[in-house]
C-alpha positions as CSV (number, residue, x, y, z in Angstrom):
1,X,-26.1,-23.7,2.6
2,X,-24.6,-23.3,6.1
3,X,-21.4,-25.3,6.7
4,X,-18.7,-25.0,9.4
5,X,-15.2,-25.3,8.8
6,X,-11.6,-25.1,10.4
7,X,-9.3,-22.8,9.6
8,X,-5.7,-21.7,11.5
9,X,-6.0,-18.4,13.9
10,X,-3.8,-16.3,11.6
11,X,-5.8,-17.4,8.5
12,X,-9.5,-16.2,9.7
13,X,-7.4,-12.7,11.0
14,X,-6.6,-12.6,7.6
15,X,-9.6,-13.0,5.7
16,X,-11.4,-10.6,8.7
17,X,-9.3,-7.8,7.4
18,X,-10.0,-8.6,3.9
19,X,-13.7,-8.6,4.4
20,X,-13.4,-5.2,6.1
21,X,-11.3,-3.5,3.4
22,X,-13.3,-5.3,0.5
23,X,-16.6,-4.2,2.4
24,X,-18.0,-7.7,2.0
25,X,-19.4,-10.6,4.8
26,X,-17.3,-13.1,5.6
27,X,-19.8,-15.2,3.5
28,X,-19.3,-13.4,0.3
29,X,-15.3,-13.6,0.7
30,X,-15.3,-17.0,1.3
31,X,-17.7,-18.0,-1.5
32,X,-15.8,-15.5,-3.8
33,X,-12.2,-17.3,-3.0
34,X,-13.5,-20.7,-3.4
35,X,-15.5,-20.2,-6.7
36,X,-12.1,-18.6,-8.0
37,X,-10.3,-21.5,-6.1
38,X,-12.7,-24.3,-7.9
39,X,-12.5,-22.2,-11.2
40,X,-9.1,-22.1,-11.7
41,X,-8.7,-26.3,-10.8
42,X,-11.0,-27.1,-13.3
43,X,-10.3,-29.3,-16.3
44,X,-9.9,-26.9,-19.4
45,X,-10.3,-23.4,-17.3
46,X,-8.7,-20.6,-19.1
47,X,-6.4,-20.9,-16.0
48,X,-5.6,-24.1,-16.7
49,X,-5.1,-23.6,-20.8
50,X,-3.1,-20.2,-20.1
51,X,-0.7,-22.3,-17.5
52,X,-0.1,-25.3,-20.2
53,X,0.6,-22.5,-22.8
54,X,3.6,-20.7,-20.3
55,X,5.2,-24.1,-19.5
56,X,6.7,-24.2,-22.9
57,X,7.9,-20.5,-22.7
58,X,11.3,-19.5,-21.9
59,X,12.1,-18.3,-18.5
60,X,13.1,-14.7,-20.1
61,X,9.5,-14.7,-22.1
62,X,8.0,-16.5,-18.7
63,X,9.7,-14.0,-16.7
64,X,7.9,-11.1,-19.1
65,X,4.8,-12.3,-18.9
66,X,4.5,-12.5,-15.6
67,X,5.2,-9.3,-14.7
68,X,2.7,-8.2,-17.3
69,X,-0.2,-10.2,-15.8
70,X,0.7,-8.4,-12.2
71,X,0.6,-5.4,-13.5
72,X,-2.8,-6.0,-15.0
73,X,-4.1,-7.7,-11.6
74,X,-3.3,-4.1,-10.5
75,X,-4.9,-2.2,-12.4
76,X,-7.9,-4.5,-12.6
77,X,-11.4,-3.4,-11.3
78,X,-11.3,-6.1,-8.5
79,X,-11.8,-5.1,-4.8
């Protein structure tokens, strides 16, 4: 489906750049941030669960495990 949609200047420079590193149309990166977007909103996600879980952590434990999940982001296989 074709759509059109506004976005600010320093936004599209943004996602431009992305594309380009990530080797992807401006298509793919779009569709690939908003089924993450729509996936992570949705009622019972793992993102969802995994957030409800950490809001009764401490802030030391909260502070842990978000370091952890960075440091796996890192070393994760995506582009």
């Amino acid at each position: 489906m074709k759509t059109t949609v506004t976005i600010p200047d320093d936004l599209f420079a943004q996602a431009e750049r992305l594309a380009a590193e990530w080797r992807v149309s401006r298509s793919q990166l779009y569709a690939t941030a908003l089924a993450q977007f729509l996936a992570r909103h949705e009622p019972g996600s793992v993102t969802m669960l995994v957030n409800s879980a950490l809001e009764g952590l401490t802030d030391e434990n909260r502070l842990f495990v978000e370091e952890a999940a960075r440091q796996t982001l890192r070393r994760s296989d995506l582009p």
